[in-house]
C-alpha positions in Angstrom: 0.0 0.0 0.0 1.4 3.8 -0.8 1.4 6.0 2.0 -1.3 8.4 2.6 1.0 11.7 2.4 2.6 10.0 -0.9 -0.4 9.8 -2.5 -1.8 13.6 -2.1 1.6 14.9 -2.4 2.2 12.8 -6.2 -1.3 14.3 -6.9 -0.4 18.0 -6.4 3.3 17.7 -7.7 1.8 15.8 -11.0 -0.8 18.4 -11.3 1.8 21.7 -11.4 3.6 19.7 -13.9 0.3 19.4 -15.8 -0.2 23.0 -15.7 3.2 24.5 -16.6 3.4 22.4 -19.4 0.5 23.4 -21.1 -1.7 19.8 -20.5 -4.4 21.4 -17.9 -4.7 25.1 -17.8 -7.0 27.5 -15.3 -10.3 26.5 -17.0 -10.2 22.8 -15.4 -8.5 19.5 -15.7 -8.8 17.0 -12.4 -6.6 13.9 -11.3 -7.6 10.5 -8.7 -5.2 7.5 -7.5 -6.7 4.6 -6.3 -5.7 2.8 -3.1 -7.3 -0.1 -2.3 -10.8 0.5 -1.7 -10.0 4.7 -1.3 -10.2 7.2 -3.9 -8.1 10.6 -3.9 -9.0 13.1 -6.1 -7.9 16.6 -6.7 -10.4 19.5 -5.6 -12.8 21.4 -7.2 -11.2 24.6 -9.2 -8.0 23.4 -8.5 -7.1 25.3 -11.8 -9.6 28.4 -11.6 -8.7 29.4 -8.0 -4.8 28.0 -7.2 -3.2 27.9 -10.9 -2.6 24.7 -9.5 -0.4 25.6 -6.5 -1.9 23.2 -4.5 -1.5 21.5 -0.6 -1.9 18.2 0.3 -4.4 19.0 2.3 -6.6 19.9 -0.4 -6.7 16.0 -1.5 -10.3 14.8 -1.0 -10.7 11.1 -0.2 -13.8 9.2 -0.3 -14.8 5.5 -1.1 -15.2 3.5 -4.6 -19.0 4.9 -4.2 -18.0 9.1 -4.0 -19.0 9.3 -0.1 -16.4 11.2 1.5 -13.8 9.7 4.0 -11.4 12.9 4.0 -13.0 16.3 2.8 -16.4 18.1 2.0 -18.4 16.5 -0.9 -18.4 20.0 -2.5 -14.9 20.3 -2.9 -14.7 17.2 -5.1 -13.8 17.6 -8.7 -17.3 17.7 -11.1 -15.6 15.0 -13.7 -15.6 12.6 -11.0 -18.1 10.2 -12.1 -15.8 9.3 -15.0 -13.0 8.6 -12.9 -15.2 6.5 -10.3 -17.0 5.0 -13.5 -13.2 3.9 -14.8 -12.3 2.5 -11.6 -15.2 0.3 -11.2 -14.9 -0.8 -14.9 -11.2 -1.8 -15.0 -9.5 -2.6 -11.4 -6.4 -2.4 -12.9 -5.9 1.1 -13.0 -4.7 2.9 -10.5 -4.7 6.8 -11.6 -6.9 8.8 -13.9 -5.7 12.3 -15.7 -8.4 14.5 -17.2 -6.3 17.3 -19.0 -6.7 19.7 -21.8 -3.7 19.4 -23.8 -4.4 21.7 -26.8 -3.1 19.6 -29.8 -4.9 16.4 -29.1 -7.7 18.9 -28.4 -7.0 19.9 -32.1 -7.8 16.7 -33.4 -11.1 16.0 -31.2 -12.4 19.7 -32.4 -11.8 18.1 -36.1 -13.9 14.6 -34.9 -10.7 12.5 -35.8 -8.4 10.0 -34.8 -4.6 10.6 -33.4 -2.3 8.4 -35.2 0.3 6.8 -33.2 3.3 8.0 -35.5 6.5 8.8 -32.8 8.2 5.9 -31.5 7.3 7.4 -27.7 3.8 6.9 -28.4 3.7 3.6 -30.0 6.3 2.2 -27.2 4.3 3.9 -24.3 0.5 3.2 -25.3 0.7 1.0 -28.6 -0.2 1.0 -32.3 -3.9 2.3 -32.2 -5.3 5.3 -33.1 -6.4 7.6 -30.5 -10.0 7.6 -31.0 -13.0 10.5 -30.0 -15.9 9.9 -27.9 -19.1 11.5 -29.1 -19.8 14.7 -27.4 -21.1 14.5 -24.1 -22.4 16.5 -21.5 -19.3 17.7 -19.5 -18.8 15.4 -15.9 -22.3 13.6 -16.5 -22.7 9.7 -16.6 -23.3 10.4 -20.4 -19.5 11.0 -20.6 -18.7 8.2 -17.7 -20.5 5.8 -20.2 -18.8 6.6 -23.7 -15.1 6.7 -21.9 -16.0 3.5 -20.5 -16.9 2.2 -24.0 -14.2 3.5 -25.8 -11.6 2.1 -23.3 -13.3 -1.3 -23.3 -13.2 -1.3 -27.4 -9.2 -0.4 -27.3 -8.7 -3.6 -24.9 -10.4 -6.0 -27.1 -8.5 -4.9 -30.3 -5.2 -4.3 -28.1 -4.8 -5.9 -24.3 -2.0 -4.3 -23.7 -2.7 -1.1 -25.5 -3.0 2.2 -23.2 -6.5 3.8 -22.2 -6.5 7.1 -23.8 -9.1 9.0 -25.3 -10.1 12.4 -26.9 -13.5 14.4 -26.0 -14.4 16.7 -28.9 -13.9 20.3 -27.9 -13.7 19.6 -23.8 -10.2 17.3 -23.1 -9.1 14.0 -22.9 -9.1 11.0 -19.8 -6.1 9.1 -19.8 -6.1 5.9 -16.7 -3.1 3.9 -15.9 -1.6 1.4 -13.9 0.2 4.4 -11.8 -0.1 8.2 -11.8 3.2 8.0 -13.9 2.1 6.3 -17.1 -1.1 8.1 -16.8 1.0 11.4 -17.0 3.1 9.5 -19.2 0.0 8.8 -21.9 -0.8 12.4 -21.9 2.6 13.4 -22.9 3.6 11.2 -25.6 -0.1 12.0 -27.0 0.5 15.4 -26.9 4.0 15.5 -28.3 2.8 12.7 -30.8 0.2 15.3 -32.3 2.5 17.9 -32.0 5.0 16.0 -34.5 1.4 15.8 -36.7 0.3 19.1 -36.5 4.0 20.5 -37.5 4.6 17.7 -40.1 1.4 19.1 -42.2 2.9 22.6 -41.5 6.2 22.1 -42.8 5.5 19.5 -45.9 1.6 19.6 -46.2 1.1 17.8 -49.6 5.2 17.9 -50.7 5.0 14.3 -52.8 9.2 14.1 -51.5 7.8 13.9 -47.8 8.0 10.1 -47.1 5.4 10.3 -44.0 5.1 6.3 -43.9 6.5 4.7 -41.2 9.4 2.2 -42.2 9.4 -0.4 -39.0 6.8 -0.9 -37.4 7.8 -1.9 -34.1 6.7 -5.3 -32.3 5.6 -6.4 -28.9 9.1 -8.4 -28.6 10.5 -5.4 -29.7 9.5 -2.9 -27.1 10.0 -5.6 -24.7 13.6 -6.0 -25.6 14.3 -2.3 -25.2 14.7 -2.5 -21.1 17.6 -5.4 -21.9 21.4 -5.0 -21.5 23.0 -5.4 -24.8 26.3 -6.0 -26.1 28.1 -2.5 -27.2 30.4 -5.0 -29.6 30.8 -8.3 -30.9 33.2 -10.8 -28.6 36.6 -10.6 -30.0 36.6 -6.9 -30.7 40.3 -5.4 -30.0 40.3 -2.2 -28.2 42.5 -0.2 -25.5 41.1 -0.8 -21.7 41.5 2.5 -19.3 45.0 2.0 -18.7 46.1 1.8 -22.2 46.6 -2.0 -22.8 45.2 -3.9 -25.7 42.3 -6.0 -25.1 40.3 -8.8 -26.3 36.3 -8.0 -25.4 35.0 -11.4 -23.7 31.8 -10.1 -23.2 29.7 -8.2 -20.6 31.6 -9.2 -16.8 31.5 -8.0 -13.3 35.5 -6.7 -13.2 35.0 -8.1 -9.6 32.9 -11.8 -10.6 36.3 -12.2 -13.6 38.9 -11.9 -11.0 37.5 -14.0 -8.2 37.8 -17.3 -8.0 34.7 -20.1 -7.4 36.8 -21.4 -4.5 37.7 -17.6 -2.7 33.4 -17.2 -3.0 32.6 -20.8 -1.3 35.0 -19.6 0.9 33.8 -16.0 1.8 30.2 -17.5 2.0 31.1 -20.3 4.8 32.7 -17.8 6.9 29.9 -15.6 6.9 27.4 -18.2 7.3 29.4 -19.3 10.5 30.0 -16.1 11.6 26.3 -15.7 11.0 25.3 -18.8 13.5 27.6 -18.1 15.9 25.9 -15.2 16.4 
């Protein structure tokens, strides 16, 4: 379980860095974590009356049904039947970001789908589009519903895909497994649509823009990315540190090469004695 004061302080420090990026912006924009059976949500006007500047204090808490545990019922956010109608819907997530970023807004003012062209994008949430919602009735169960759906319709084509969507004209609702990746979605969207927006500007309809993508990458693929690899093949020559010719034998501890099997049994007996004698 995350600590309490962890929780409201990830909430306020992810929400600044919402708004001084450009994502959320005085007009609205609301974030939850989930712990356990306990919601905590950001409060009312967090944008409109504290640009964002705010305490942990502020954090409302209440239960998976919106009764309040920690705070006034007033205070919480007025998209918060989406995020409770999320949480209900897919117990794997464990953080919800409404924002306004303005070029995925850009897209769901045109009624169309976001692409997944940069690499961030299609490594971070997958190879689908970014789809719209129809438009909805801002923080009603209309909205809740049609999130829901369009979340549930990205899983079946894609498992492991991430839950992002657009809302025509109003923002976007991004849900993660932590509050990272669901800041994480919104920023690889956003700079994914910026790469868009400024690819049209730049070459528009120029028939030498090659605007295809050459590789698309695999599951394996982004898997492998996390792994150690080889800087060069086994048997490359080169000069160590202290200037002598080497053979590369591969990725070794300097430590584990020079240490015998016999000097670790040996180490390891001693402390293990040492260990029982205490």
């Amino acid at each position: 379980m995350v600590n309490t004061k962890n929780i409201r302080k990830s909430i306020c420090e992810v929400g600044k860095l919402l708004y001084d990026r450009g994502y959320i912006d005085a007009s609205g924009g609301n974030i939850s974590v989930r712990d356990g059976d306990k919601i905590y949500l950001s409060p009312r006007q967090s944008g409109e009356h504290h640009q964002w500047t705010i305490d942990e204090d502020s954090i409302i808490v209440t239960d998976m049904c919106k009764i309040p545990i920690i705070g006034e019922l007033s205070k919480i956010t007025r998209e918060s039947v989406s995020h409770y109608y999320i949480y209900n819907a897919f117990p794997e997530v464990k953080a919800i970001v409404h924002a306004h970023p303005p070029f995925m807004m850009s897209f769901g003012s045109a009624h169309m789908d976001i692409p997944a062209v940069s690499e961030g994008t299609r490594c971070v949430i997958g190879t689908l589009p970014i789809t719209n919602i129809e438009e909805s009735i801002p923080g009603s169960s209309q909205q809740a519903e049609r999130v829901v759906e369009n979340f549930n319709q990205r899983k079946k084509i894609d498992p492991e895909c991430g839950l992002i969507c657009n809302i025509p004209f109003h923002g976007i609702f991004s849900a993660a497994s932590d509050l990272n990746y669901a800041f994480l979605f919104v920023e690889v969207s956003e700079i994914n649509c910026k790469i868009l927006i400024n690819r049209q500007i730049m070459f528009g309809n120029n028939p030498k823009a090659d605007l295809s993508i050459h590789h698309q990458i695999t599951r394996e693929e982004i898997n492998s990315i996390g792994q150690d690899k080889e800087a060069c093949e086994i048997g490359f020559k080169y000069r160590d540190p202290f200037g002598n010719e080497t053979v590369y034998q591969g990725q070794k501890s300097p430590l584990a090469s020079n240490v015998s099997a016999d000097l670790i049994s040996k180490i390891t007996e001693e402390v293990l004695r040492k260990l029982k004698n205490n």
